[in-house]
N, C-alpha and C positions, 0 to 999 in steps of 0.2 A: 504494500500500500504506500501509496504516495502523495505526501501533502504539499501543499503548494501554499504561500503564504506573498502577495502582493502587495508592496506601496510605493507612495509615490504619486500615485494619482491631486487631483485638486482643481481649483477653477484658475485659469487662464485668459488672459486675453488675446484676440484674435492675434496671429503669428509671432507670436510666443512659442515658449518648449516648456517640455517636462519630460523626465525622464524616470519609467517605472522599473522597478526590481521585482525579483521574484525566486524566493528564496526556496528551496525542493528541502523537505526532511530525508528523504532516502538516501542510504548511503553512498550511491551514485546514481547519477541519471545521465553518466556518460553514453549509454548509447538509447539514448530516450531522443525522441522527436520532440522539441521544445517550440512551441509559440504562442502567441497571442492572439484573442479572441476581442469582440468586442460587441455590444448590444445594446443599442438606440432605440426606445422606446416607440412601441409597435414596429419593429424590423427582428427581422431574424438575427439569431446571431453568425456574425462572419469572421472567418480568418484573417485576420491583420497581416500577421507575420510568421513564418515560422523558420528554425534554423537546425539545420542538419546535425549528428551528435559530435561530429569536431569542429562544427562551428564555420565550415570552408563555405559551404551553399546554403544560401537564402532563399524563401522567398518571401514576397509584399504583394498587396491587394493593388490593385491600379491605383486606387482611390489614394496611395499611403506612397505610393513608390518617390522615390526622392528627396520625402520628409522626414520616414523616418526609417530608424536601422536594429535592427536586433543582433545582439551579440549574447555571447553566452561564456560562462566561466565553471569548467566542471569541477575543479581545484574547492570552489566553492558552492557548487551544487545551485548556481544564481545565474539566472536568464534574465535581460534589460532588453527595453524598448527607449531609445532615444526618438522622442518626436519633435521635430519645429515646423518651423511656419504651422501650428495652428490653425485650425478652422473651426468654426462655428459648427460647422459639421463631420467634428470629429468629436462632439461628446456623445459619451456613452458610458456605460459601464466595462470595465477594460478586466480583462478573465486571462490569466495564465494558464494555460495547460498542459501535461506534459503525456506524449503517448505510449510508455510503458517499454520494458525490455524490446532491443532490436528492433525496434520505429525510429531509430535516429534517421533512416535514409528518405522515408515516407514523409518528412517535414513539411512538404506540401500539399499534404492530403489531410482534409477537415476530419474524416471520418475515425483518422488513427488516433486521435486526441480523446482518452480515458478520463484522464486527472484532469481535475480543475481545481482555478482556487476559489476564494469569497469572492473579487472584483473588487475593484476602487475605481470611483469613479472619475470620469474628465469631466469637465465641462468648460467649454471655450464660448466667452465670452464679444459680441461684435463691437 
């Protein structure tokens, strides 16, 4: 079992940054598929980001690509979401999740994502 524990979230204004953590209690989640989720009020929830288990291959939603980056630290079991230029339309509630033993390569597949955490929310202000 694996817990996930996120922050960093908060209110911003428009094209601003914030940058989320996302700390794993298991004793590695070196070859876990790491990313984040995110969920705007009446929308589904969508893959933001997700990163491979050494961290080499990304992926980003269109909607995120070029604002923000996800990196990951297995040394410390801690996945981060750096976001800027902000938008109005990027609050939500922001969900770490992590997809379990040997999903590190699957990082771009919504469906390998087991683990989630509580969510912290964004909200960008215009």
């Amino acid at each position: 079992q694996v817990q996930l524990v996120e922050s960093g979230g908060g209110l911003v204004q428009a094209g601003g940054s914030l940058r989320l953590s996302c700390a794993a209690s298991a004793r590695t989640v070196d070859n876990y598929a790491m990313g984040w989720f995110r969920q705007a009020p009446g929308k589904e929830r969508e893959l933001v980001a997700g990163i491979s288990w050494r961290g080499g291959s990304t992926y980003y939603a269109d909607s995120v690509k070029g604002r923000f980056t996800i990196s990951r630290d297995n040394a410390k079991s801690t996945v981060y979401l750096q976001m800027n230029s902000l938008k109005p339309d990027d609050t939500a509630v922001y969900y770490c999740a992590a997809g379990g033993r040997d999903t590190g390569n699957y990082f771009y597949t919504a469906r390998v994502y087991n683990y989630w955490g509580q969510g912290t929310q964004v909200t960008v202000s215009s």
